[in-house]
C-alpha positions as CSV (number, residue, x, y, z in Angstrom):
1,X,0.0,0.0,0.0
2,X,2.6,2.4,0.5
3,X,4.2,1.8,-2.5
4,X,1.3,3.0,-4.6
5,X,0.6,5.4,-2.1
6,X,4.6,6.8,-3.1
7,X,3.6,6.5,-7.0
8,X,0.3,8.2,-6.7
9,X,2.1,11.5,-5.0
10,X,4.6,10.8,-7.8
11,X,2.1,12.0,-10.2
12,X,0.3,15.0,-10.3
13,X,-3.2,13.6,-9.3
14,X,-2.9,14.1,-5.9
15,X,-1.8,17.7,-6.2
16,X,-5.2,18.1,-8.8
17,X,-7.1,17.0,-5.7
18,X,-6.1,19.4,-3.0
19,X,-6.1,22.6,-6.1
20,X,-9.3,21.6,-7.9
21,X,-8.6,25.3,-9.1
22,X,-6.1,23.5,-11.5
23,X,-8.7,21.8,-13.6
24,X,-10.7,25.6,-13.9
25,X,-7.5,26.8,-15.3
26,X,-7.0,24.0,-17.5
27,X,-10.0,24.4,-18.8
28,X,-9.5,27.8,-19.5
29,X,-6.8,27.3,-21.4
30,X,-8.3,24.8,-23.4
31,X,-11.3,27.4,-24.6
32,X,-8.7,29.8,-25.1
33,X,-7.0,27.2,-27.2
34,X,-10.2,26.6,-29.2
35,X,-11.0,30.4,-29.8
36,X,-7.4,31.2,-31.2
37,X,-7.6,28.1,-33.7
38,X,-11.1,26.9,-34.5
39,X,-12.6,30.8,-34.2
40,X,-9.4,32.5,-35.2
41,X,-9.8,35.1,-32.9
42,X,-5.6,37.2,-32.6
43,X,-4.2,32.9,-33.0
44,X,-1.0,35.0,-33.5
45,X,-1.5,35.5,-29.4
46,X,-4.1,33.8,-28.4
47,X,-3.0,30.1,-29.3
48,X,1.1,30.6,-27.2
49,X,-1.3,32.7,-24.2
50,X,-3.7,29.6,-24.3
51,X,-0.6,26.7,-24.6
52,X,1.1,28.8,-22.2
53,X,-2.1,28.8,-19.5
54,X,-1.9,25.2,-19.5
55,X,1.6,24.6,-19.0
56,X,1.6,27.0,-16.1
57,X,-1.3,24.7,-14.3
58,X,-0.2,21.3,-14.9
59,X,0.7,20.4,-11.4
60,X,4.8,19.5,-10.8
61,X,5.6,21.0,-14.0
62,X,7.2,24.4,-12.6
63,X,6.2,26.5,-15.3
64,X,4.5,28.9,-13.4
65,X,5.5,32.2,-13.1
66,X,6.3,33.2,-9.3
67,X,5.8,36.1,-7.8
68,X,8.6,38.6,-7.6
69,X,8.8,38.3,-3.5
70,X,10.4,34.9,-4.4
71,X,13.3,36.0,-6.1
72,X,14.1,38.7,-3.9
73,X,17.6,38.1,-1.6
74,X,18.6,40.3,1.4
75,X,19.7,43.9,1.0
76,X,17.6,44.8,-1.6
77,X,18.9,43.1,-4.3
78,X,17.4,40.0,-6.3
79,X,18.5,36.6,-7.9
80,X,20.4,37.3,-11.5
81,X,18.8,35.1,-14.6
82,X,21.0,32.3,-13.9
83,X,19.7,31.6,-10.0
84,X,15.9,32.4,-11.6
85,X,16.4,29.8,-14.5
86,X,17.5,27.5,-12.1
87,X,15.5,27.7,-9.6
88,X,11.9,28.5,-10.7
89,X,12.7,27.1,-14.7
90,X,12.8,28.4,-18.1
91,X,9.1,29.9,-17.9
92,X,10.1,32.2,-14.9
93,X,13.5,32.9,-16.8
94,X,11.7,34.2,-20.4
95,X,9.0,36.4,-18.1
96,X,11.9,37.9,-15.7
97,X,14.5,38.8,-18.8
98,X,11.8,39.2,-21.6
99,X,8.4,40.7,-19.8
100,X,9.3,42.1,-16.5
101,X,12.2,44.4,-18.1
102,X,9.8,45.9,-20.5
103,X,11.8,43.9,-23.4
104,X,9.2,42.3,-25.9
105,X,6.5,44.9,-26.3
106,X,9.0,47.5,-27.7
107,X,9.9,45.0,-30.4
108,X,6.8,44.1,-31.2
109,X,5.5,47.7,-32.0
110,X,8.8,47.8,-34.2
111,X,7.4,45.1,-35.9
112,X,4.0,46.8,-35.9
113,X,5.5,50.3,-37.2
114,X,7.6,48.4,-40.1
115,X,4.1,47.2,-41.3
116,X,1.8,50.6,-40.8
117,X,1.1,52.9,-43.9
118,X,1.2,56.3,-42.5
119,X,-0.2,57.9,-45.8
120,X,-3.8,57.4,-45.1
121,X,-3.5,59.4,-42.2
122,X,-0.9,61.9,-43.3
123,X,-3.6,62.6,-46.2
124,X,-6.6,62.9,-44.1
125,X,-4.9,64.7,-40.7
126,X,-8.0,65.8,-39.2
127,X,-9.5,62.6,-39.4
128,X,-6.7,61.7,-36.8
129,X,-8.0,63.7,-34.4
130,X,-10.7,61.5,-33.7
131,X,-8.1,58.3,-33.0
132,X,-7.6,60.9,-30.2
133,X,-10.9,61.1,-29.1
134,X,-11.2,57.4,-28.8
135,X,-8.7,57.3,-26.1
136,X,-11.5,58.7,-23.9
137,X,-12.1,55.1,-22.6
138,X,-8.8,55.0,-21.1
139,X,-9.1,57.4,-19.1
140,X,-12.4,57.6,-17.9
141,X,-12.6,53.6,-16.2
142,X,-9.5,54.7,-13.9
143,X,-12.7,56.3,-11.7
144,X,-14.7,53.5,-11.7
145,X,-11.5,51.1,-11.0
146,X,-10.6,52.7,-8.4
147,X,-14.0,52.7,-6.8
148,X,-14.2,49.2,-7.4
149,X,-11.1,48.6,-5.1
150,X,-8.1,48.9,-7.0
151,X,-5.0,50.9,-6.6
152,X,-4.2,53.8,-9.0
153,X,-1.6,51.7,-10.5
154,X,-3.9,48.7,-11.2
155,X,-6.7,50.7,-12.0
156,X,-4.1,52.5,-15.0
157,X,-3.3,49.2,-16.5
158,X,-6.8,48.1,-16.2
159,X,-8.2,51.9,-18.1
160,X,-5.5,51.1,-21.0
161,X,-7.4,48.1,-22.4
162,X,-9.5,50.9,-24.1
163,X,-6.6,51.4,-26.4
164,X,-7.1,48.1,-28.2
165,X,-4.2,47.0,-28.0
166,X,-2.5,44.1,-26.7
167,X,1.3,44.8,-26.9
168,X,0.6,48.8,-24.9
169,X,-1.8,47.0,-22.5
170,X,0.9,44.5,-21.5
171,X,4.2,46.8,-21.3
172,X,1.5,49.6,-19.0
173,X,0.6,46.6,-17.0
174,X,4.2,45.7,-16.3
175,X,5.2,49.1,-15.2
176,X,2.5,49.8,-13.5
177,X,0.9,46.7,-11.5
178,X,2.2,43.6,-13.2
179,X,0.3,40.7,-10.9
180,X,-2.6,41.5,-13.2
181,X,-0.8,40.5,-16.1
182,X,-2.2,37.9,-17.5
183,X,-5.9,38.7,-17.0
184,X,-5.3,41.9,-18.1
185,X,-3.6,40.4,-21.3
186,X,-6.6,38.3,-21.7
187,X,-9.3,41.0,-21.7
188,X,-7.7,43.5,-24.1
189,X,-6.6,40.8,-27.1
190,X,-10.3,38.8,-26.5
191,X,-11.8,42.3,-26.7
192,X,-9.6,42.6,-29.9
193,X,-11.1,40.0,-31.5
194,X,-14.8,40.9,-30.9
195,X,-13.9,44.2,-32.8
196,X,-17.0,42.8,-35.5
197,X,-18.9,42.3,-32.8
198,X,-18.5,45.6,-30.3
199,X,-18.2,48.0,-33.2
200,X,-21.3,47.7,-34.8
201,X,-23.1,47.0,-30.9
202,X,-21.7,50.2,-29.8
203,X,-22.4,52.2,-33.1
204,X,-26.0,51.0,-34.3
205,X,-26.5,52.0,-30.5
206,X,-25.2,56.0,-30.9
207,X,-25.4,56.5,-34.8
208,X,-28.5,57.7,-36.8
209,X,-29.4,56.4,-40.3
210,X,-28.4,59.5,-41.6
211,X,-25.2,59.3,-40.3
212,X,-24.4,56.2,-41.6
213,X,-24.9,57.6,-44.7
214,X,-22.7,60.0,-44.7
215,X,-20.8,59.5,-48.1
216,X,-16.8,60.6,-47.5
217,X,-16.1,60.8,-51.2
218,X,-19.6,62.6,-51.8
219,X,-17.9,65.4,-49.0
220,X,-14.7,65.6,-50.7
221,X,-16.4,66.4,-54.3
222,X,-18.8,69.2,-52.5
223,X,-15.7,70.5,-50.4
224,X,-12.3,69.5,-51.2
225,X,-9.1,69.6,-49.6
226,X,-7.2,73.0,-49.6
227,X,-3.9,71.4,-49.8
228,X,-2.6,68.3,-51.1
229,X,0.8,66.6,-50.4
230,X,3.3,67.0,-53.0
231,X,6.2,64.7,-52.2
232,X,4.3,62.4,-50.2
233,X,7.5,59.8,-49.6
234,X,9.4,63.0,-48.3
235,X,6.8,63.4,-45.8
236,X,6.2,59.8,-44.6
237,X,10.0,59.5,-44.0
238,X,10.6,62.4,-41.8
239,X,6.8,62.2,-39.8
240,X,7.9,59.7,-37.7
241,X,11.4,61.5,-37.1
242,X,9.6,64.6,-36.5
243,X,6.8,63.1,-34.6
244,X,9.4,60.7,-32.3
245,X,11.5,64.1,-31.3
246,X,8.1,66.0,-30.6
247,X,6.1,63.2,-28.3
248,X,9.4,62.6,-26.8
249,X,9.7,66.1,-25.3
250,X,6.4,65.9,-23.8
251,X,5.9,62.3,-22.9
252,X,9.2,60.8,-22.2
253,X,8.1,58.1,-20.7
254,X,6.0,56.7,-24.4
255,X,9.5,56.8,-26.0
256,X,9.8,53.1,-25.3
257,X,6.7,52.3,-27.1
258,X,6.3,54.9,-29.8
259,X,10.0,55.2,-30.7
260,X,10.0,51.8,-31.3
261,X,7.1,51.8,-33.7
262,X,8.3,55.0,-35.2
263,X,11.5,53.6,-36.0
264,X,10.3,50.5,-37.5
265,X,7.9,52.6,-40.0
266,X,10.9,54.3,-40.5
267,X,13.1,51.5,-42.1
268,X,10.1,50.3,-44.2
269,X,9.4,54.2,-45.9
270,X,13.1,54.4,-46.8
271,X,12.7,52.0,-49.1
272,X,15.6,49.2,-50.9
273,X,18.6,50.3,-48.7
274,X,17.0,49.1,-45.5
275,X,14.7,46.6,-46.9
276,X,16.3,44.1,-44.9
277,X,15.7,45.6,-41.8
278,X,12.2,45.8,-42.1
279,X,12.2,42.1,-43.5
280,X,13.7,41.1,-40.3
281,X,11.9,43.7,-38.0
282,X,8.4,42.5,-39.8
283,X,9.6,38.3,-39.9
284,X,11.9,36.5,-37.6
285,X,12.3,39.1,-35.0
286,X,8.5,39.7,-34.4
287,X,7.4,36.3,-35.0
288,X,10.3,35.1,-32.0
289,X,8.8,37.6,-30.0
290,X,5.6,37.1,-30.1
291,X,5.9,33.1,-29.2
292,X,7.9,34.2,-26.0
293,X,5.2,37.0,-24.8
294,X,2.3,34.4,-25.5
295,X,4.0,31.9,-23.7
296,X,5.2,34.1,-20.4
297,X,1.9,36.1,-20.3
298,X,0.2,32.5,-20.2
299,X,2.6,31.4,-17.7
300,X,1.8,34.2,-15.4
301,X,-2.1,32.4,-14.9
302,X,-1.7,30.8,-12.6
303,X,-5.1,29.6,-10.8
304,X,-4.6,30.9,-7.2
305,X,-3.5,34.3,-9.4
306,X,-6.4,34.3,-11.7
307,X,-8.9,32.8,-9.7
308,X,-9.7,36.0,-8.2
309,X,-12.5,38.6,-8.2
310,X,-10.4,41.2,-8.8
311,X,-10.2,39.3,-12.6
312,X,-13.8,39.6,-12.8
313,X,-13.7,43.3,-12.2
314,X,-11.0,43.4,-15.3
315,X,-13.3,42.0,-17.5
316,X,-16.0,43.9,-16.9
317,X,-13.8,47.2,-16.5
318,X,-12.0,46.4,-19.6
319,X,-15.2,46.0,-21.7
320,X,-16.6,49.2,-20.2
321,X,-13.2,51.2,-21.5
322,X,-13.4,49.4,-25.0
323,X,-16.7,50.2,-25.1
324,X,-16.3,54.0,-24.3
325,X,-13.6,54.5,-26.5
326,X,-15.6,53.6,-29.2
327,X,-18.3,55.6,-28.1
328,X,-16.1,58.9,-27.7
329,X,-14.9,58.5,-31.0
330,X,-18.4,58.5,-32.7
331,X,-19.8,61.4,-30.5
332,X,-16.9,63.2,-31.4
333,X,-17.2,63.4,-35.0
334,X,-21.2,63.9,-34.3
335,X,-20.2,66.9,-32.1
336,X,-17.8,67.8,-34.8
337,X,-20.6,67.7,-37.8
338,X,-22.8,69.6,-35.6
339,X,-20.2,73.2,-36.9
340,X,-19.2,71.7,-39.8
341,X,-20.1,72.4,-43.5
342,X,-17.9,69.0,-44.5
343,X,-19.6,66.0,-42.3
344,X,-17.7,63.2,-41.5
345,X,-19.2,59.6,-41.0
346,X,-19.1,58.6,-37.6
347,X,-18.0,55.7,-38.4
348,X,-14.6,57.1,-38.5
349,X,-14.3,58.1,-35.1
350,X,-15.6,54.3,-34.3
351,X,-11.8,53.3,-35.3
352,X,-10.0,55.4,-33.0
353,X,-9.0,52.3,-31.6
354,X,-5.4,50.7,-31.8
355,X,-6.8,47.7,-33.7
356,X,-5.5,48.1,-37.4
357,X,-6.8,47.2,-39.3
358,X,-9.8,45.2,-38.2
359,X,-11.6,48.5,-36.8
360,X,-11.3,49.8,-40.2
361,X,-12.8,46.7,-42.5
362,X,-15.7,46.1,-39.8
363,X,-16.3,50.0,-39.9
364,X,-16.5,49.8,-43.9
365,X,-18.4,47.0,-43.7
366,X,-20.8,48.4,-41.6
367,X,-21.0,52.0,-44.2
368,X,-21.8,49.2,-47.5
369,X,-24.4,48.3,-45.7
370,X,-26.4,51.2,-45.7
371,X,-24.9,52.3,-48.7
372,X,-23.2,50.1,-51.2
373,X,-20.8,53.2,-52.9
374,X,-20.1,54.2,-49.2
375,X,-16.5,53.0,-48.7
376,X,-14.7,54.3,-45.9
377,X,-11.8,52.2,-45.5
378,X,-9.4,54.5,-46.4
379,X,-10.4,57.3,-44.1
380,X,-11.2,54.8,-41.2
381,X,-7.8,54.3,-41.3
382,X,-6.5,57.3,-41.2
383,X,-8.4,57.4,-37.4
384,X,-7.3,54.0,-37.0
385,X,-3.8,54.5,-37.3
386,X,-3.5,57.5,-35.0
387,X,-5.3,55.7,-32.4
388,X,-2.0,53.0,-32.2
389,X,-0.2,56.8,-31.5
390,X,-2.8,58.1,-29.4
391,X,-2.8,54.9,-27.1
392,X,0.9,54.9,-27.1
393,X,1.2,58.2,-25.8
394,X,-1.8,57.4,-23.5
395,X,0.2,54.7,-21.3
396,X,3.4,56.9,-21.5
397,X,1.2,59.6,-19.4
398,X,-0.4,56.6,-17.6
399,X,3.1,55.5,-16.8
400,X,4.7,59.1,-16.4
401,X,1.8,59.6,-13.4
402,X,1.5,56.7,-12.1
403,X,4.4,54.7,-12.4
């Protein structure tokens, strides 16, 4: 009898039955796992987060990420890489050198950047101003966070799921309160991927017929623009010089983020000469590190971490901001119409969000419905784009403030 009792504890059954929690996160993972590949919803993410949940839960396997008390040492100071790797495993190792310094998000937005078309934007500026407007959710769910019971810090990275966008919600979160990681990281790319679904929710609930109507190329005809960009390749290679140098004097603290994506548009508008760069920035280099934030933000869900009410409150807080940014954007351009001769289709400010481009296509979707000659895409995106600025320079305040 006590020799099966000794191979029973060798297995991980009998830690399953004193943490039943286990099986709730494996589960968790599983769904995950089904959304990212059956529904498709952000698999980039949502299929190493999901793999990574699971490995994190299976009992004995150390893959768990530990909380930072653990690799603290006397006088201040804490365990180097090589004491974490070896100690806690390779999990803990790739979330302490490659999340917890603020490593991988940078990269990605490079990544981001070397893929992003300024020109829309540049060619429509005051459409931009409504990616601004959309940031409104961010802001305005730090209130209700905090009177929820969370800190100022938490209740930051909890306001910038409004920005739509994964990579800026997880670098705020680890600045500012990074024991919410990984629900955090789970609320902002699922909310992501019900863009066609919250969009059209949010605007059939605030827009009028007549303002989906609202023809952009009809506007442009009765009014059109004063001036128009001569050298536009000039332009797109020295706005995201200009624009680095300029947010960098206000916000220091969004260099890190929108330096990052600045440079990497950067390298693609030069064109031939650093081709290669953006190859690399855009391939290898942003496909490595999106496996190892997938895996470490999954690692970090643990279930007596997530198994919280506090992860509850995200969810619900994080819709709330998604859902208000979305709002603010489409009562700003109503606002807007409301002195203007040339109207602008809500619809637009709908995609001041920092999800390119699939705010865009569900927005211009949503304007061929009502209208079949009523395309939009290519001044949704110009709102589109400057929301992935707008929430960049959002959680470099967030940080600046809070941090």
């Amino acid at each position: 009898m006590g020799v099966l009792e000794e191979l029973y504890n060798m297995t991980a059954f009998g830690a399953i039955a004193e943490e039943p929690g286990v099986l709730l996160m494996l589960l968790i993972g599983f769904v995950l796992l089904y959304l990212g590949i059956t529904k498709k919803y952000e698999p980039l993410l949502l299929v190493p987060i999901a793999f990574g949940v699971i490995l994190a839960n299976l009992p004995g396997g150390g893959m768990g990420v530990v909380a930072a008390e653990k690799i603290e040492l006397e006088g201040d100071r804490y365990m180097n890489l090589f004491e974490i790797g070896s100690e806690f495993g390779i999990m803990n190792y790739l979330y302490f050198a490659l999340l917890k310094t603020g490593f991988i998000p940078p990269i990605i937005f490079m990544g981001v950047g070397a893929l992003t078309d300024f020109g829309p934007m540049l060619r429509n500026l005051r459409l931009a101003f409504f990616g601004a407007a959309a940031q409104i959710g961010i802001f305005s769910v730090i209130f209700g966070a905090i009177a929820m019971g969370f800190t100022l810090q938490e209740a930051g990275a909890l306001g910038i799921i409004g920005g739509a966008d994964g990579p800026t919600a997880i670098y705020t979160t680890i600045m500012l309160a990074p024991h919410l990681l990984g629900p955090i990281a789970i609320a902002a790319y699922s909310y992501m991927a019900l863009v066609p679904v919250i969009i059209p929710l949010i605007a059939n609930m605030l827009m009028s017929k007549e303002d989906f109507l609202i023809n952009m190329k009809q506007q442009d005809k009765l009014y059109p623009p004063k001036y128009e960009i001569k050298n536009l390749k000039l332009v797109k290679i020295l706005f995201p010089v200009i624009l680095g140098v300029t947010v960098a004097l206000f916000v220091p603290s969004s260099v890190p983020l929108l330096g990052m994506l600045l440079f990497g548009n950067l390298i693609k508008e030069v064109g031939t000469i650093t081709q290669r760069l953006s190859d690399a920035a855009t391939g290898p280099i942003m496909n490595t590190a999106t496996i190892f934030l997938g895996l470490a933000v999954g690692g970090t869900m643990t279930h007596n971490v997530f198994l919280d009410m506090r992860t509850l409150g995200i969810i619900v807080g994080g819709f709330m901001a998604f859902a208000i940014s979305i709002g603010g954007g489409i009562t700003a351009v109503k606002i807007y119409n409301m002195f203007a001769k040339k109207k602008i289709n809500p619809l637009i400010g709908a995609t001041g969000l920092s999800a390119v481009p699939m705010a865009s296509r569900v927005a211009n979707d949503l304007g061929l419905e009502h209208d079949q000659n009523n395309h939009l895409l290519q001044y949704c995106m110009a709102s589109n784009i400057s929301g992935v600025i707008g929430s960049a320079v959002a959680a470099g305040v967030l940080i600046s403030i809070l941090g």
